[in-house]
C-alpha positions in Angstrom: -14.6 10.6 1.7 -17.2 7.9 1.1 -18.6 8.5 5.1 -19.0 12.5 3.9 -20.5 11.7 0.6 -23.0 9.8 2.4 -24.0 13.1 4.3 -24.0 15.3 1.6 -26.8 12.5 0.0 -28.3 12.5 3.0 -29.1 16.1 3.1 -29.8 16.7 -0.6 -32.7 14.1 0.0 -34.0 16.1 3.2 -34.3 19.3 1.2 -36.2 17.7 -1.6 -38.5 15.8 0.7 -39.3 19.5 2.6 -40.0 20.8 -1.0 -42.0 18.1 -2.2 -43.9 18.9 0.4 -44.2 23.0 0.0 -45.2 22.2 -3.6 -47.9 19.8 -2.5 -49.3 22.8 -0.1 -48.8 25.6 -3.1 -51.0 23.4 -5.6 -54.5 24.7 -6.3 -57.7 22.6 -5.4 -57.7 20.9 -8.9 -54.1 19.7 -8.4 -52.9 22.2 -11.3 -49.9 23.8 -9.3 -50.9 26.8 -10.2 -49.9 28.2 -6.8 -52.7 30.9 -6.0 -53.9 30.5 -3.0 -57.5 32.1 -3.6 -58.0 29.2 -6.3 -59.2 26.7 -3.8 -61.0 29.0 -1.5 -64.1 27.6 0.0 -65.8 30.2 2.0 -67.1 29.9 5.5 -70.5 28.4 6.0 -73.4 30.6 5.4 -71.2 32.8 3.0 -72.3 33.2 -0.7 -68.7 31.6 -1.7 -69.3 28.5 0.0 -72.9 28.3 -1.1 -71.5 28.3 -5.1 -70.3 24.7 -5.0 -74.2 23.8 -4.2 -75.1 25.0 -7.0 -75.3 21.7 -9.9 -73.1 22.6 -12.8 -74.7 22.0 -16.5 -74.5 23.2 -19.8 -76.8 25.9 -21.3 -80.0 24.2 -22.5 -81.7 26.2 -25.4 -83.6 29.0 -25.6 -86.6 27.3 -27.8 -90.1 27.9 -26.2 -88.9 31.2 -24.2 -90.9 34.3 -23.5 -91.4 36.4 -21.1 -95.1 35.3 -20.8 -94.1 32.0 -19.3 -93.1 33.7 -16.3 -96.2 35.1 -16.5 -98.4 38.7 -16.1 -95.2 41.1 -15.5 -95.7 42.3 -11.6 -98.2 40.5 -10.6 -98.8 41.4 -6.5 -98.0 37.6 -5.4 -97.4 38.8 -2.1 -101.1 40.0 -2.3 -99.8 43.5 -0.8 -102.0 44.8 -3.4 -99.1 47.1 -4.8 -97.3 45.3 -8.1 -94.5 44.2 -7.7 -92.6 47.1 -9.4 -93.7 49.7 -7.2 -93.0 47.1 -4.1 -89.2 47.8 -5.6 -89.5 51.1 -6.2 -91.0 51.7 -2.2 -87.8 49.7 -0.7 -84.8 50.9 -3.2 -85.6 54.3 -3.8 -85.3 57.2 -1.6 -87.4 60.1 -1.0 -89.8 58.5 -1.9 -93.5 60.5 -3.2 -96.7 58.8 -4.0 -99.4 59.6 -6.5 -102.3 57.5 -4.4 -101.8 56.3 -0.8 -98.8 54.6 -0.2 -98.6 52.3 -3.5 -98.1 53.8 -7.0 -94.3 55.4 -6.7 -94.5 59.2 -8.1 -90.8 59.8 -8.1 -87.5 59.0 -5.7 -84.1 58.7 -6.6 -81.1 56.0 -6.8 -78.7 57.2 -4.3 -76.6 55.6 -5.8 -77.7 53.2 -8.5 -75.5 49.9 -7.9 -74.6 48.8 -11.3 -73.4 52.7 -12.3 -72.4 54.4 -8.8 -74.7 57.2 -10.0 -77.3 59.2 -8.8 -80.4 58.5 -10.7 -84.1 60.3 -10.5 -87.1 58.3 -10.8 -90.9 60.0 -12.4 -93.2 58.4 -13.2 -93.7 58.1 -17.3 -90.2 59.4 -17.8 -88.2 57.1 -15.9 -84.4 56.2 -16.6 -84.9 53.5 -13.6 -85.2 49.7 -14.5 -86.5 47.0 -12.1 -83.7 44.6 -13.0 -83.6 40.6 -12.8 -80.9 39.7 -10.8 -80.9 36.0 -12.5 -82.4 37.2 -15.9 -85.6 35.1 -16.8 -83.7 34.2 -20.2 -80.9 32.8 -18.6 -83.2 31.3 -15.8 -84.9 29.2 -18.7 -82.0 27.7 -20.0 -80.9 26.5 -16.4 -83.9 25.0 -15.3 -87.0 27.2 -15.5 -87.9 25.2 -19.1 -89.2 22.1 -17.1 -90.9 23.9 -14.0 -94.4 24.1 -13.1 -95.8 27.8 -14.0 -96.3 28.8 -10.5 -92.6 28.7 -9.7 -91.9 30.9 -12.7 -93.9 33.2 -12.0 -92.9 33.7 -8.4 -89.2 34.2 -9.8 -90.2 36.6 -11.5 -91.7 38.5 -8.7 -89.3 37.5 -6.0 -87.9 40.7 -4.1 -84.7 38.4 -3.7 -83.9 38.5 -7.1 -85.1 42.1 -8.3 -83.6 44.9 -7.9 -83.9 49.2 -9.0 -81.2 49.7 -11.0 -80.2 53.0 -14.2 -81.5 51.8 -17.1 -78.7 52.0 -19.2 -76.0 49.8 -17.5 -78.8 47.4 -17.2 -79.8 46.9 -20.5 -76.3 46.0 -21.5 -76.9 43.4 -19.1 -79.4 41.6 -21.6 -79.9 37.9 -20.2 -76.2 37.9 -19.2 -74.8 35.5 -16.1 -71.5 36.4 -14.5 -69.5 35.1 -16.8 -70.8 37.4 -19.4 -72.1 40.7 -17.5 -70.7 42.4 -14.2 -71.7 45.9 -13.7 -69.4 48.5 -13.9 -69.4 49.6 -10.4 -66.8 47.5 -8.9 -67.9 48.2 -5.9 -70.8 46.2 -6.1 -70.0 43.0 -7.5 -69.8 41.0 -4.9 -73.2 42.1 -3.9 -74.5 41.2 -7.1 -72.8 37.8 -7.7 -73.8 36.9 -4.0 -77.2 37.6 -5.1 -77.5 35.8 -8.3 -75.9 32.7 -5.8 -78.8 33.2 -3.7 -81.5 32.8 -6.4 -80.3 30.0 -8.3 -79.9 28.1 -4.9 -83.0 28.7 -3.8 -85.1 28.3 -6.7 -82.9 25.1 -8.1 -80.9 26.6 -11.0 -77.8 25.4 -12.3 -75.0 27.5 -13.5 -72.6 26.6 -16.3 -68.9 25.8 -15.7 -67.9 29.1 -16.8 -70.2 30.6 -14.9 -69.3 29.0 -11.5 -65.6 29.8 -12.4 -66.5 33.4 -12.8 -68.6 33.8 -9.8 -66.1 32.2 -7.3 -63.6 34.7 -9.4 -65.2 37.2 -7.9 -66.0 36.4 -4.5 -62.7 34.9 -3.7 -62.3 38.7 -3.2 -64.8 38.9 -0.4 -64.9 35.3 1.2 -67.1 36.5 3.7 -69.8 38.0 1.7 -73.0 36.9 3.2 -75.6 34.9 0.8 -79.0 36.8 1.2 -81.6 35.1 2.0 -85.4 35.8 2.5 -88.2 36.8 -0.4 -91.0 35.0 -1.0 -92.7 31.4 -1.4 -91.0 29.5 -4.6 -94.8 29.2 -5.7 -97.1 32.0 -6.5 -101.2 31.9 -5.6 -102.9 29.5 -7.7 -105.2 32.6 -9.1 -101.9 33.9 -11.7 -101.1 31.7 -14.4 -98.7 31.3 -17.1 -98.5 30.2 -20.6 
């Protein structure tokens, strides 16, 4: 009896060493044991999900001394194309696209779709229901950085193709100065797009992103782990002739 309650012991130990060691495996990243597997993701190099834990995680400064003239004159032609920045948007978002002198000043196009709604949307000129959006709003830009930078680099945010973007007017300006933790558009279908480029911006121009905010971005593109992060756009500094208040 004693030789058989020894191997009984003996096994009963075995199993619990084998699941000790399943639980270890089935704990998130942050040691919670909160089993989804998604919650420790990391992305594969070059993808917009690995690319979030570069970004430096901070609190929200404040908002005191914002306005939009800081970033300075809105569209000015930094790429010296000499088209403003807006139509520049207009010419590579839009479709069918009709000019009212050369090949600059956007007449009218369409959204086919718009990405934030999943709508088509028509663009004229002096009645338009089209928005060029901020990807990384300039609000929520100053209070992640953009407070302590030299005006040149805010005002080539501003104008960076990388983080603009032809959007409907009305899912946009529910957007306000919202991050992802606070705003996703309402096409589903595009969120990983969008959240991959917000990652793009903030990386390349040296914002931070609140802990929230991180949370919610990996949220989402734990659901597309291979989502690439864009790159491209222009120079982090605009000509020294545009300046800023």
């Amino acid at each position: 009896m004693r030789g058989a309650g020894r191997g009984v012991v003996a096994v009963v130990l075995a199993a619990v060493a084998v699941t000790g060691c399943k639980t270890e495996l089935d704990k998130g990243a942050d040691g919670s044991g909160s089993g989804n597997p998604g919650a420790g993701a990391q992305g594969k190099a070059g993808s917009a999900l690995a690319a979030v834990d570069e970004l430096t995680v901070k609190g929200r400064a404040p908002k005191t001394g914002y306005s939009r003239e800081r970033f300075g004159t809105a569209w000015a032609d930094t790429d010296s194309n000499s088209c403003d920045t807006r139509d520049d948007i207009l010419k590579r978002d839009l479709k069918d696209v009709r000019y009212s002198d050369g090949k600059c000043k956007v007449a009218s196009g369409s959204l086919a779709p718009d990405p934030y709604g999943g709508k088509d949307v028509t663009f004229k000129r002096g009645a338009s229901r089209v928005d060029i959006d901020h990807l990384v709003a300039l609000s929520d830009a100053w209070q992640k950085g953009a407070f302590k930078w030299d005006p040149s680099k805010r005002i080539a945010l501003a104008n960076d193709p990388l983080n603009l973007l032809a959007v409907d007017a009305s899912p946009n300006r529910s957007k306000g100065d919202g991050d992802t933790a606070t705003w996703l558009p309402p096409n589903k279908g595009y969120r990983c797009t969008y959240v991959a480029g917000q990652v793009a911006v903030k990386k390349k121009y040296g914002l931070w992103v609140t802990g929230a905010e991180r949370d919610a971005m990996k949220k989402v593109l734990n659901t597309c782990p291979d989502q690439k992060l864009p790159t491209g756009g222009n120079s982090t500094a605009a000509p020294s002739r545009f300046h800023a208040r």
